[in-house]
C-alpha positions as CSV (number, residue, x, y, z in Angstrom):
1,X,24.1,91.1,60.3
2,X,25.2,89.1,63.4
3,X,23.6,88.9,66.2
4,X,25.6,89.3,70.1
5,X,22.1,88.4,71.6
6,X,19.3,85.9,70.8
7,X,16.0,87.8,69.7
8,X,12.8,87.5,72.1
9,X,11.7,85.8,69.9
10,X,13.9,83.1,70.2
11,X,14.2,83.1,73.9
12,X,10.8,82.3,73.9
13,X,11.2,79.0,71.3
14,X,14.4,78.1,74.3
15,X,12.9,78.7,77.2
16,X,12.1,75.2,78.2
17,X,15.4,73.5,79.1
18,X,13.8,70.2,78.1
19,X,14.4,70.2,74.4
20,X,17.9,70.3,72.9
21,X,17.5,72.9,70.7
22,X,19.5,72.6,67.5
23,X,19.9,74.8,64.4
24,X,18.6,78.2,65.6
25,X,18.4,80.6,62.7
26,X,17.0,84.3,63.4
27,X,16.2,86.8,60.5
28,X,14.0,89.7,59.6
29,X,13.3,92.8,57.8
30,X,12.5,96.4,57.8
31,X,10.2,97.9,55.2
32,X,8.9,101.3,54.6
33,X,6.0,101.6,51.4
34,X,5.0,104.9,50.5
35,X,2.4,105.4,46.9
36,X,0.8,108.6,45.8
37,X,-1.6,109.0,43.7
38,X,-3.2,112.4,41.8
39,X,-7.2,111.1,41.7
40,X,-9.5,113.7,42.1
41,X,-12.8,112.4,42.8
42,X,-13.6,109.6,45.6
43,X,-16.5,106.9,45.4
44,X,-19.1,109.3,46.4
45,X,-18.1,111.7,43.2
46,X,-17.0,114.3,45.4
47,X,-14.1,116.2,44.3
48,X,-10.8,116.5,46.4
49,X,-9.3,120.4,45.3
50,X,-6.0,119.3,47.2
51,X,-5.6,116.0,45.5
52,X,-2.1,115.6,43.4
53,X,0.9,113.5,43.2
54,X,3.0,113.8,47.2
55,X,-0.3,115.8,48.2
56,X,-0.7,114.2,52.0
57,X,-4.4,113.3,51.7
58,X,-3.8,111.5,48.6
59,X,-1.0,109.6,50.0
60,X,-0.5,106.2,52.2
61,X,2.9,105.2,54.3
62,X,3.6,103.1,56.4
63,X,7.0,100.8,58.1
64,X,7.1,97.7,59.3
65,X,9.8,96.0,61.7
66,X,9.9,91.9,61.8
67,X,12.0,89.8,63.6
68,X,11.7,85.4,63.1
69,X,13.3,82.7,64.3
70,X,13.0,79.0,63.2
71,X,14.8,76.0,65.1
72,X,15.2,72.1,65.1
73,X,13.8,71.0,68.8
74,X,14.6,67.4,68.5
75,X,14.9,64.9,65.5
76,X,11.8,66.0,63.2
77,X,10.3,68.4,65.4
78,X,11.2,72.4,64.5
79,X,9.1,75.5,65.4
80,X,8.9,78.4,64.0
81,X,7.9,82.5,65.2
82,X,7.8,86.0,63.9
83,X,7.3,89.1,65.6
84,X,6.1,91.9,63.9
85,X,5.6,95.7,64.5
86,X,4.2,98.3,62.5
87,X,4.5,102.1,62.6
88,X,3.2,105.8,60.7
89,X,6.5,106.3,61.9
90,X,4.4,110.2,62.7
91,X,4.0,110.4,58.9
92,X,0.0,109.7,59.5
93,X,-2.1,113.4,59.0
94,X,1.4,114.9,58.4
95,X,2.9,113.1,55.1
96,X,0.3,110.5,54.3
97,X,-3.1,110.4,54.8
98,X,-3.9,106.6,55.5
99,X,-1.5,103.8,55.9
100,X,-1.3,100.3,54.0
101,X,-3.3,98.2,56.8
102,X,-6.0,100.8,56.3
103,X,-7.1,102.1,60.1
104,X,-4.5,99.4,62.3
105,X,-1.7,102.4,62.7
106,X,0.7,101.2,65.1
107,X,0.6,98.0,66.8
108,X,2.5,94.7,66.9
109,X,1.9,91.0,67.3
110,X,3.3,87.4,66.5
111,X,2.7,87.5,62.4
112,X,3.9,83.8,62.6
113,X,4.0,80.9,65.6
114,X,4.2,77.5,64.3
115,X,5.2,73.5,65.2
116,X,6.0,71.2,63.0
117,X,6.7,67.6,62.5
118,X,7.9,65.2,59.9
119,X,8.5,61.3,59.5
120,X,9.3,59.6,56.4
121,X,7.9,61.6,53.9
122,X,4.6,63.7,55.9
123,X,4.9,66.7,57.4
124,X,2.2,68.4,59.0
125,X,2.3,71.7,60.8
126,X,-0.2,73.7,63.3
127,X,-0.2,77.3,64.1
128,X,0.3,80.9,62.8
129,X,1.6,80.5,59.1
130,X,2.2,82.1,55.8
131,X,-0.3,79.7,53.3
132,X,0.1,79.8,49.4
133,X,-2.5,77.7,47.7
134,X,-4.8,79.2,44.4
135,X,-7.9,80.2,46.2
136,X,-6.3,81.0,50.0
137,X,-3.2,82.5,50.3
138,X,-1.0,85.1,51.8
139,X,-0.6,88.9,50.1
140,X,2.1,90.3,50.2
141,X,1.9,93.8,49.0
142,X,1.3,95.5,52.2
143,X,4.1,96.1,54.8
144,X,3.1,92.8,56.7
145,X,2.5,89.5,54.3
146,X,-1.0,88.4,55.8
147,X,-1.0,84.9,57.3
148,X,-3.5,82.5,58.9
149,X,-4.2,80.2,62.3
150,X,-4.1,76.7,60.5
151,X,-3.3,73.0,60.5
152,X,-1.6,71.9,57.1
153,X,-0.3,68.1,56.2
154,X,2.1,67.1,53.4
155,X,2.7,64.0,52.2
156,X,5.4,63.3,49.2
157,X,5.3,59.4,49.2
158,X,4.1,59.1,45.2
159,X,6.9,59.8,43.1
160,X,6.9,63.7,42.1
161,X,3.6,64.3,44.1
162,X,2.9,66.3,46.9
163,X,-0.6,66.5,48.2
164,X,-1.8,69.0,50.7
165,X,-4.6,68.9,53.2
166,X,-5.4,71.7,55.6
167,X,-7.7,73.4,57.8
168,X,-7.8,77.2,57.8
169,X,-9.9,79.0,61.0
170,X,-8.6,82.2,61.5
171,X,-6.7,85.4,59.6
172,X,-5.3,88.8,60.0
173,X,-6.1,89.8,56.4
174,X,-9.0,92.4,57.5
175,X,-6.0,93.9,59.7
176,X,-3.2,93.5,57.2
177,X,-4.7,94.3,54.3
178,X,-6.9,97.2,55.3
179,X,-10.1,95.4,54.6
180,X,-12.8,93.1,55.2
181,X,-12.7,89.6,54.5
182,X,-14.2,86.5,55.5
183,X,-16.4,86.5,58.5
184,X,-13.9,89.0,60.3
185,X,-15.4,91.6,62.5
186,X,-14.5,95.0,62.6
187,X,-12.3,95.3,65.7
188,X,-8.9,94.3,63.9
189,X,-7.3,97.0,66.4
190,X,-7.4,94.7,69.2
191,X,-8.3,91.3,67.9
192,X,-5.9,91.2,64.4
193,X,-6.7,87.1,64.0
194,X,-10.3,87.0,63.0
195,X,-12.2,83.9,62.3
196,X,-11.7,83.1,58.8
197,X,-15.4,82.6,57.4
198,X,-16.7,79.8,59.7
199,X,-13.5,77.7,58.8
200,X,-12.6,76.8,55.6
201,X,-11.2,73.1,54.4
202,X,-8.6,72.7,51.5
203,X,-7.2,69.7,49.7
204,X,-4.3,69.7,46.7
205,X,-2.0,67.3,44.3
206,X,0.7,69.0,42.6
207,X,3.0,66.2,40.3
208,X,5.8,67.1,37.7
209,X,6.4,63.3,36.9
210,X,7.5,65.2,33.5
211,X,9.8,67.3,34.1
212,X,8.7,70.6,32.2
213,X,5.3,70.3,33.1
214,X,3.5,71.1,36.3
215,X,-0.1,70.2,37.0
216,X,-2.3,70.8,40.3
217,X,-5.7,70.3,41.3
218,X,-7.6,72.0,44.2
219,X,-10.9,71.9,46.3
220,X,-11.8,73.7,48.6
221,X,-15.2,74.0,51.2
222,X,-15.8,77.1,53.1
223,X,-18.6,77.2,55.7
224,X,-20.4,80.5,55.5
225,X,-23.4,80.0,57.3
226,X,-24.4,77.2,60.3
227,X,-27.5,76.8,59.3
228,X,-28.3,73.9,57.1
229,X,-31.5,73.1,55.1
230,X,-34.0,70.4,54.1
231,X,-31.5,70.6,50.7
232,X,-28.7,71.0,52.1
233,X,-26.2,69.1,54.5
234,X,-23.3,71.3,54.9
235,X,-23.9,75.2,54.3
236,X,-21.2,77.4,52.4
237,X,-19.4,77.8,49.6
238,X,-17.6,75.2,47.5
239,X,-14.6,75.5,45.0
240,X,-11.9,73.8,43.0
241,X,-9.1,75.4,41.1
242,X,-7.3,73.5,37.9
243,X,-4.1,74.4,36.7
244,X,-1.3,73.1,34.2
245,X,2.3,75.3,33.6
246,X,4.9,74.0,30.9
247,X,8.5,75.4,31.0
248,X,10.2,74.0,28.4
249,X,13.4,75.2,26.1
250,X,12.4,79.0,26.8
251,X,8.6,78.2,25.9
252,X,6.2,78.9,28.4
253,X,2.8,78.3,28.9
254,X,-0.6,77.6,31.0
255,X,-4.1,77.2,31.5
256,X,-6.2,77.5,34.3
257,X,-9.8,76.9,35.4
258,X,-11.8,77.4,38.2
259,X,-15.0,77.0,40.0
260,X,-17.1,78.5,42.7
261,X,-20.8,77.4,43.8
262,X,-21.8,80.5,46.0
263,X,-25.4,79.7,47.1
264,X,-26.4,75.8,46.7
265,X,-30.1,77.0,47.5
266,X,-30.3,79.9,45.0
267,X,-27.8,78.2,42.3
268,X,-25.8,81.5,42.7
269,X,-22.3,80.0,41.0
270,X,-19.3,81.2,38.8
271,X,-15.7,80.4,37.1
272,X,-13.1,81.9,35.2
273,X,-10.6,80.4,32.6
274,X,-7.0,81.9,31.8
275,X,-4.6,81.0,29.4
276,X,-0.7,82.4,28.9
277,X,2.2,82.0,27.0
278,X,5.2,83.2,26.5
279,X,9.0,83.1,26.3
280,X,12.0,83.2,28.8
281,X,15.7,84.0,27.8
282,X,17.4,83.5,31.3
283,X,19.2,86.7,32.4
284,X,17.7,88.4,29.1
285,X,14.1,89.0,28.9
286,X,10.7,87.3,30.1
287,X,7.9,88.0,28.2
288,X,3.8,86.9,28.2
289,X,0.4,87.2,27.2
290,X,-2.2,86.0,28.8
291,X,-6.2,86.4,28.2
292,X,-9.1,85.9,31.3
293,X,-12.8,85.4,31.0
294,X,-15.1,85.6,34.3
295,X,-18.2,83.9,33.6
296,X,-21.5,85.1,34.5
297,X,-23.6,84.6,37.6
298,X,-27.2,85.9,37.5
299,X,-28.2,85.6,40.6
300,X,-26.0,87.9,42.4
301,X,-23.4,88.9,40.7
302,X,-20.5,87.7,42.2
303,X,-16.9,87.6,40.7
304,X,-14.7,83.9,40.7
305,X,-11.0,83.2,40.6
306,X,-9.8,86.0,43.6
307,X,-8.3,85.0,47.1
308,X,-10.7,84.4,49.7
309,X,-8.7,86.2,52.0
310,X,-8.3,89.3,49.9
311,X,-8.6,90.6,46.6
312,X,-5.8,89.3,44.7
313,X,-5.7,87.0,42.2
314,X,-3.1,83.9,40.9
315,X,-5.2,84.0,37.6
316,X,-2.2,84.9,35.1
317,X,-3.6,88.2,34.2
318,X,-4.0,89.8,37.5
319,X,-2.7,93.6,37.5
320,X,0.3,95.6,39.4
321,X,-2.4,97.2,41.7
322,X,-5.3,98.0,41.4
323,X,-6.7,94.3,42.4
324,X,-10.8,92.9,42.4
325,X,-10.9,94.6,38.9
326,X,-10.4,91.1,36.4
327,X,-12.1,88.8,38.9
328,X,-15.2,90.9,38.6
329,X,-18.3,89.0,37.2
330,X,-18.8,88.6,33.2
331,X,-15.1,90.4,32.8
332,X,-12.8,89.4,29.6
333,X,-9.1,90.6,30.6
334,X,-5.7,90.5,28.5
335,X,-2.2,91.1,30.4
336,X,1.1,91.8,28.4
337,X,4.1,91.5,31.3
338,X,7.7,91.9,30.1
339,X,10.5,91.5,32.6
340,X,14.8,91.9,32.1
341,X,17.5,92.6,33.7
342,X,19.9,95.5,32.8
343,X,23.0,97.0,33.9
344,X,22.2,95.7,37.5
345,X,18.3,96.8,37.4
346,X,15.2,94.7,37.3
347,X,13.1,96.2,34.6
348,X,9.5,95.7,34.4
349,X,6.2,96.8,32.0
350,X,3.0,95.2,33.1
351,X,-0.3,96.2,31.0
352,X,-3.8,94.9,31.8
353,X,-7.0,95.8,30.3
354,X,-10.8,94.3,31.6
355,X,-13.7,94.6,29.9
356,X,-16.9,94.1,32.6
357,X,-20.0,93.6,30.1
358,X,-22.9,96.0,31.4
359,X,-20.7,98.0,33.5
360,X,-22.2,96.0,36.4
361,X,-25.6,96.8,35.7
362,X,-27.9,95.5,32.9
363,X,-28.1,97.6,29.7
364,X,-25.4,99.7,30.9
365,X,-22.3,100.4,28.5
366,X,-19.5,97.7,29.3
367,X,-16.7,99.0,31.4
368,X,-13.3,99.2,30.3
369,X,-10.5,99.6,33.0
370,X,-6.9,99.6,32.1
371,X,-3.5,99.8,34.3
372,X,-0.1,100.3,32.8
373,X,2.8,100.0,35.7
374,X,6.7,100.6,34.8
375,X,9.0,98.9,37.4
376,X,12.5,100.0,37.8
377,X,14.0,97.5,41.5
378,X,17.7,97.2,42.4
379,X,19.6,95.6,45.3
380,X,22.2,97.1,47.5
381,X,23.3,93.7,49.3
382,X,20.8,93.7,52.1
383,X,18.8,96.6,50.5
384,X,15.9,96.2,47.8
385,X,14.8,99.2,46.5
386,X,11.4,99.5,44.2
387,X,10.2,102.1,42.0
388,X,6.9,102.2,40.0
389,X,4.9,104.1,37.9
390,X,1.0,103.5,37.6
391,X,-1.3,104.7,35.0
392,X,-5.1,103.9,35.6
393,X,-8.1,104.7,32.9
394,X,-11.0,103.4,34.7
395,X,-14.7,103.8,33.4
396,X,-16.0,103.2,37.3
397,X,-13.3,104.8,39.1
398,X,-11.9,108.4,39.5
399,X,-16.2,109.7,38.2
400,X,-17.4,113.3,38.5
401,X,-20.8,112.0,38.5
402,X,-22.6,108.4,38.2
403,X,-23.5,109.2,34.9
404,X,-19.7,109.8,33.1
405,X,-16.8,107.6,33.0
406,X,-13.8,108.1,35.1
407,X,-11.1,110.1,34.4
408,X,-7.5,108.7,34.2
409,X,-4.8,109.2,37.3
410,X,-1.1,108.5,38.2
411,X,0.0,106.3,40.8
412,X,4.0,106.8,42.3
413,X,5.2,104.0,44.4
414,X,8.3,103.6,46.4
415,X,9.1,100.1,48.3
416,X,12.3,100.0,50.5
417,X,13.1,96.7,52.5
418,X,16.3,96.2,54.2
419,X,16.9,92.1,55.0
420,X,19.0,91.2,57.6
C-alpha cells in the first residue's frame, strides 16, 4: 500500500527540524481474532445451558488497528514508534462475550516508542519495545503483541557472539493479555504500562562459532519485594535459562534447562528440562518430538520454565493454547508437532499431553490434560488467513463437580491479519 501522507506517527518522529531524517519506513496491520469454544462448566462447576460452538457467551472477538514507523535520524541514531488501537468493533454482548485483552475493550496507545544507537559493533536501545529473551518476552497471540518500557544493549565484538544486557521496568501484558502479571495493578484501562515486578535485570550470550549449532545462556534477577533481610541482600526472584539447538543436514535437535529460586528465605525453588528432536525436509514436512519434566517445589508449589510476563512458554513442548498447563509444578509433558506445506496451504498438527503428579494436591490422582490443534493458514498477498481446530481433555478443566474429572470441549479459531 502507498502512502500520499506520512502517518501521525511519523510526523511525530519529524517534527523537530533539527535532525535530517533519513530512511523513513511506515507499516502496520489490521487484525481481527475470533475463537469459540463449546465448554459447559466454568471454574466454579456451574453449568452454562447456552454454552456451544458460535454461542455468544462462549465466544471472544476482538480487532486491532496498528500503524509504525522506524527512521535513521543521523549517522547511527534511528527511532522507532507504533500506534495501536483496539476495537469490539460492537461484537462485545452481541457476538462475543469477552474480548482477547480480557476487560481493556476499546482504547489505544503507543504499543512501541524507541531510540536507538550504534557504534562499532554495540547497540543499545531505550524505550517502548517488543523483547524476546527465554524467560521475558513478548506474546503474541492476542490482537496486540505485548511489549515492555526497557533499556537493552548489544554487543557483537567476539566472533559469532552476541551478548545482551537489559533492564526491564514496566509492561502492558496485564492489559494485552487479559491478565495479571508481575506487580501490575488492576487499572490496565487507564494505566496499560504497569511496573513490571519491582524491575527485573537480564543478561545473555548466544554464539554459533559452529555453524549448525546454536548455544545461549541466560540470567536473570527480578526484584519482588523491597525489603531485605539479615540473610538476604537483594530481595526477589533469581533465574537462568540454558539452551543448545543443532540444525544440521535435516536433523534437528535440543535441550534445555532452566532454573528458578522463588523464596531465598523459605528455599521455595524449581526447574524444568526439555529435550526435542526431529527432522526438516525444506518445503516438505517438519516434524518433532519433544518430552518436559517440571521439577518439584515443596514449599509452595510453584511451576518453572513460563514467561514472566505471561503464561507462555519457549520450553519445546508448549501447546497451541491452552498455556500455564506444562509449566505447572511436578508435570512430565510430551509434544508431537508436524508442519508442511501443500498446494499453497500451511498445514499443521500439534499434540500435547501433561501429566501433573497429585493433580495439585497430595494423594490426589495425577492429572492428565491433553490438546490436539489442526492448523490450516494461507496468504492472499497482504492477507494471512488462520484456521484451527482445538480439542481439549482436561482432568481439572471443563468439571461438574470438584470431585470428577473434566469433560472434553472443542475450541474453533479464526485469525485474519491484513499487512500493509
Amino acid at each position: 500500500m502507498k502512502f500520499t501522507k506520512l502517518s501521525l506517527v511519523a510526523m511525530l518522529l519529524i517534527g523537530s527540524s533539527a535532525f535530517a531524517i533519513e530512511n523513513i519506513k511506515v507499516s502496520g496491520d489490521t487484525k481481527f481474532f475470533y475463537s469459540t469454544q463449546d465448554n459447559t462448566y466454568d471454574s466454579s462447576y456451574t453449568k452454562n445451558e447456552r454454552a456451544g460452538l458460535f454461542d455468544q457467551s462462549t465466544s471472544i472477538g476482538e480487532a486491532s488497528l496498528s500503524v509504525g514507523v522506524t527512521a535513521d535520524l543521523t549517522k547511527g541514531v534511528s527511532a522507532g514508534a507504533t500506534l495501536s488501537g483496539i476495537t469490539t468493533l460492537g461484537l462485545q454482548n452481541n457476538l462475543v462475550g469477552g474480548t482477547f485483552t480480557g476487560n481493556l475493550q476499546s482504547n489505544a496507545w503507543f504499543n512501541e516508542a524507541w531510540l536507538a544507537g550504534t557504534t562499532g559493533k554495540t547497540t543499545a536501545k531505550v524505550g517502548r519495545m517488543q523483547l524476546d529473551t527465554p524467560l521475558v518476552f513478548s506474546e503474541t497471540w492476542s490482537v496486540l503483541p505485548s511489549t515492555f518500557e526497557a533499556a537493552v544493549l548489544i554487543n557483537q565484538d567476539i566472533p559469532d557472539t552476541t551478548i545482551v544486557a537489559a533492564f526491564v521496568g514496566k509492561s502492558n501484558s496485564d492489559a494485552v493479555l487479559g491478565g495479571g502479571y508481575g506487580d501490575n495493578g488492576t487499572d490496565a484501562r487507564n494505566n496499560v504500562f504497569q511496573s513490571f515486578y519491582k524491575g527485573a535485570y537480564t543478561v545473555g550470550i548466544q554464539n554459533n562459532s559452529w555453524k549448525p549449532l546454536e548455544v545461549q545462556a541466560w540470567y536473570y534477577s527480578v526484584n519482588t519485594d523491597s525489603t531485605a533481610t539479615a540473610t538476604q541482600n537483594i530481595s526477589g526472584l533469581q533465574s537462568y535459562w540454558l539452551q543448545a539447538d543443532l540444525s544440521m543436514k535435516g536433523i534437528l535437535a535440543g535441550v534445555q534447562y532452566t532454573s528458578t529460586n522463588y523464596d531465598h528465605t523459605n528455599k521455595s525453588d524449581n526447574n524444568a528440562f526439555a529435550v526435542m528432536l526431529g527432522y526438516d525436509k525444506k518445503d516438505v514436512v517438519t516434524v518433532k518430538g519433544s518430552y518436559s519434566q517440571i521439577g518439584k517445589d515443596s514449599v509452595n508449589s510453584k511451576g518453572a520454565g513460563a514467561n514472566l510476563a505471561g503464561s507462555q512458554s519457549k520450553l519445546y513442548t508448549e501447546v497451541w493454547w491452552y498455556y500455564g498447563k506444562i509449566t505447572q509444578n511436578d508435570t512430565s509433558a510430551f509434544n508431537v508437532t508436524v508442519t508442511a506445506p501443500l498446494a499453497g496451504y500451511n498445514l499443521g498438527l500439534y499434540y500435547t499431553q501433561a501429566i501433573t503428579k497429585d493433580g495439585f494436591n497430595s494423594g490426589a490422582a495425577d492429572a492428565t490434560f491433553v490438546e490436539v490443534t489442526f492448523e490450516v493458514a494461507k496468504s492472499f498477498g497482504p492477507l494471512d488467513t488462520g484456521l484451527y481446530y482445538i480439542y481439549i481433555k482436561s482432568d481439572n478443566d471443563n468439571q461438574k463437580s470438584a470431585t470428577e474429572k473434566g469433560e472434553a470441549y472443542n475450541t474453533v479459531q479464526v485469525y485474519l491479519t491484513y499487512n500493509f
